[in-house]
N, C-alpha and C positions, 0 to 999 in steps of 0.2 A: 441407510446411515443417517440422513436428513431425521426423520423421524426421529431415529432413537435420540439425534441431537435437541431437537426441539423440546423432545419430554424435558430430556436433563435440563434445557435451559429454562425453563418454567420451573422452577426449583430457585432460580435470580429474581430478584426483585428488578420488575419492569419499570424500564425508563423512556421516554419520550423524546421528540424532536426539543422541546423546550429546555428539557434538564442536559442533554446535549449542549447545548448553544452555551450552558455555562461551564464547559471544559473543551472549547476551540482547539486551544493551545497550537496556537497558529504560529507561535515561536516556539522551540521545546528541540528537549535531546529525544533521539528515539535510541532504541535497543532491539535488534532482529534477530530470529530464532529461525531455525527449518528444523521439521521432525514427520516423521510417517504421520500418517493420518491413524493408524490403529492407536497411538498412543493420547488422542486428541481430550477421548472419554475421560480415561486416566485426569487429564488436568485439568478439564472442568468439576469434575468430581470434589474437587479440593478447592475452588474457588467463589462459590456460592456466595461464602457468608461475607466478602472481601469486596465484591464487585457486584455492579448491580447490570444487567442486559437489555441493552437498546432493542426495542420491540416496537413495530410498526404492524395496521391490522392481525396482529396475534400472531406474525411470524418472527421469529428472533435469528432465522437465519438474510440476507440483504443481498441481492444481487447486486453487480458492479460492474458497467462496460465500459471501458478506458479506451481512448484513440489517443496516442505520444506521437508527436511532433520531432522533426529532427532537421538537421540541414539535409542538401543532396550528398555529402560525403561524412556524414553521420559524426558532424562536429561534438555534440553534447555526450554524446553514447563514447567516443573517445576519448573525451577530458574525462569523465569518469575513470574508463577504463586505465588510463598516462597516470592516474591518482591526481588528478588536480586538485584542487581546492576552488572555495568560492566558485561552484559550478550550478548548472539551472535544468529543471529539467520542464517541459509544457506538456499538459495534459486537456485531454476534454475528457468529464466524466458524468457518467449518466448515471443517478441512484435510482436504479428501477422501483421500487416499492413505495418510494416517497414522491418520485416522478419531479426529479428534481436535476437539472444540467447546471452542471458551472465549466469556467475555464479556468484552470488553476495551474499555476507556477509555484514549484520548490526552490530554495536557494539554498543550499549546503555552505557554512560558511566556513571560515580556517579556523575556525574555535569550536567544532565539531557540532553546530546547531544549526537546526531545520526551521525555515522562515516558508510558509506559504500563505500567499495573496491566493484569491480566487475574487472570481465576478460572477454572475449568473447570465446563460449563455445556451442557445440554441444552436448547434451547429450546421443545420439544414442547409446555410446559404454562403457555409466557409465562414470567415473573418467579416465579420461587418464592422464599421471604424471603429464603435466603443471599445470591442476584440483586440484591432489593430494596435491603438490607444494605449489598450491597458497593456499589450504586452511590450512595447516600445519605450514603456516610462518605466516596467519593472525588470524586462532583461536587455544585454547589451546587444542583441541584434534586430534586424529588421524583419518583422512579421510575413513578409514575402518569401525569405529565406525558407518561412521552417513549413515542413511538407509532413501529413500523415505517413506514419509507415509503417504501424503495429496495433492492433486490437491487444487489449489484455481483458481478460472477464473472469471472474471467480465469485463465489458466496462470500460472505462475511459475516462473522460474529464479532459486536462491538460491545466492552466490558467497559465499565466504568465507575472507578474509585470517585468515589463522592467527594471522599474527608480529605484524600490527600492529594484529589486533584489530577489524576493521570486515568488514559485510556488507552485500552489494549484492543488490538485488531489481531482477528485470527481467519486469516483467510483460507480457503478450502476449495477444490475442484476448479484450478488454476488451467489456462487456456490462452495458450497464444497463437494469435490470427494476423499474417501477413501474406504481403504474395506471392510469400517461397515456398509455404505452408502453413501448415494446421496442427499444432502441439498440446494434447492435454495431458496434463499432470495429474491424476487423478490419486496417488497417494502424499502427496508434496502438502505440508501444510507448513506457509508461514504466519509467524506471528511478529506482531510489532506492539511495541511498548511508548507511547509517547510522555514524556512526564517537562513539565518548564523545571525542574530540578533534579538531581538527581538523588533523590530523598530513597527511602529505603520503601520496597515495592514488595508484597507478595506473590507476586505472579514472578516476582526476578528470583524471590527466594526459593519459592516450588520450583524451578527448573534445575539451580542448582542442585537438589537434594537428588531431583532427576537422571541429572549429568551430562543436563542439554545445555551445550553452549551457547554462548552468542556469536551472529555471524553477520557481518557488515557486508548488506546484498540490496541489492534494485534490481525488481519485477522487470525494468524497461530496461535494464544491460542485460538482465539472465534471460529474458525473450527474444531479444536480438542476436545474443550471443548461440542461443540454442537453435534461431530458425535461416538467420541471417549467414551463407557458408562462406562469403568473402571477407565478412570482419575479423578483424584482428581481438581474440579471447585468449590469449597464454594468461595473461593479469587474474584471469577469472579462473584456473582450469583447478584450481581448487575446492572452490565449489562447486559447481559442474561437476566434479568425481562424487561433490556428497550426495547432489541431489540425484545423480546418477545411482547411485547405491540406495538411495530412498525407491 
């Protein structure tokens, strides 16, 4: 499946870490999808001439290992799940191919937008003060509080509208690693839409025509929720039934 995907994405016009860097969108609404993976072909097919594909050494698909942070009574992974608002989540993420770590914080706020700070970060030696620093001065807890507890890893295809400024991630052969278990998802594909407006998107309109909805979901509460057997997920078991049936 790699393969077949790679041809098709050689068909996008290749973009680089540079022309990345000018569409961050470090503040921005996102839009998220789940769909089988048979249907993946289908919507790249129809996106070529729209979006141009993040391609590093001639590979266009990007591996991703994610270590999420949580208290010991899984504060963050709950305000999510309660519907909070104004909530945070911590991450260390490793861009295999670019060979590239940061440590990055989302902030969800009550006006439905994604704010993420990052730093660049080594995690080998845990929290070193700049670590500690940064995350004391962007979320309201104390950096000792928050303890790994979930691996996430998947591929990634990264699209990018030039002209109007939005990036789409379509993530693939999803994986969650903690110490209850080992969960791959191997038909599950999400995608995420990032845009600083909410302007009109082709990639939003081909799903429509599709009849693929949009579904308000986090990798770090559907990992937890799926590997984690004493948390509380009724809030979630709607999803959870779809990706199940996926």
């Amino acid at each position: 499946m790699d393969a077949k995907l790679n041809t098709l994405l050689k068909s996008f016009t290749p973009i680089g870490l540079c022309e990345m860097d000018t569409v961050k969108l470090m503040t921005r609404t996102d839009t998220k999808f789940i769909f089988n993976q048979n249907r993946l072909v289908q919507v790249l097919e129809q996106l070529n001439k729209s979006y141009n594909c993040f391609t590093i050494n001639n590979q266009t698909l990007s591996t991703y290992n994610t270590l999420y942070f949580d208290t010991d009574n899984f504060l963050l992974y709950r305000q999510h799940h309660n519907g909070k608002l104004n909530r945070y989540k911590l991450r260390h993420r490793n861009y295999v191919e670019s060979d590239l770590s940061f440590l990055e914080i989302k902030f969800k706020s009550n006006k439905e937008r994604t704010f993420k700070s990052r730093i660049k970060h080594n995690l080998t030696n845990g929290f070193d003060k700049t670590a500690i620093n940064f995350i004391e001065k962007t979320m309201p807890y104390s950096a000792h509080c928050l303890k790994p507890n979930i691996w996430i890893n998947y591929k990634r295809i990264t699209l990018v509208d030039m002209v109007n400024g939005e990036r789409l991630t379509i993530d693939k052969d999803i994986e969650f690693i903690n110490q209850e278990r080992v969960l791959h998802l191997p038909n599950v594909v999400i995608a995420e839409l990032k845009r600083g407006n909410l302007q009109n998107s082709p990639f939003i309109n081909l799903l429509k025509k599709m009849q693929i909805q949009p579904v308000g979901i986090s990798k770090y509460c559907m990992g937890l929720a799926l590997t984690e057997r004493n948390l509380k997920s009724n809030n979630f078991k709607e999803k959870l039934l779809k990706i199940s049936k996926i």
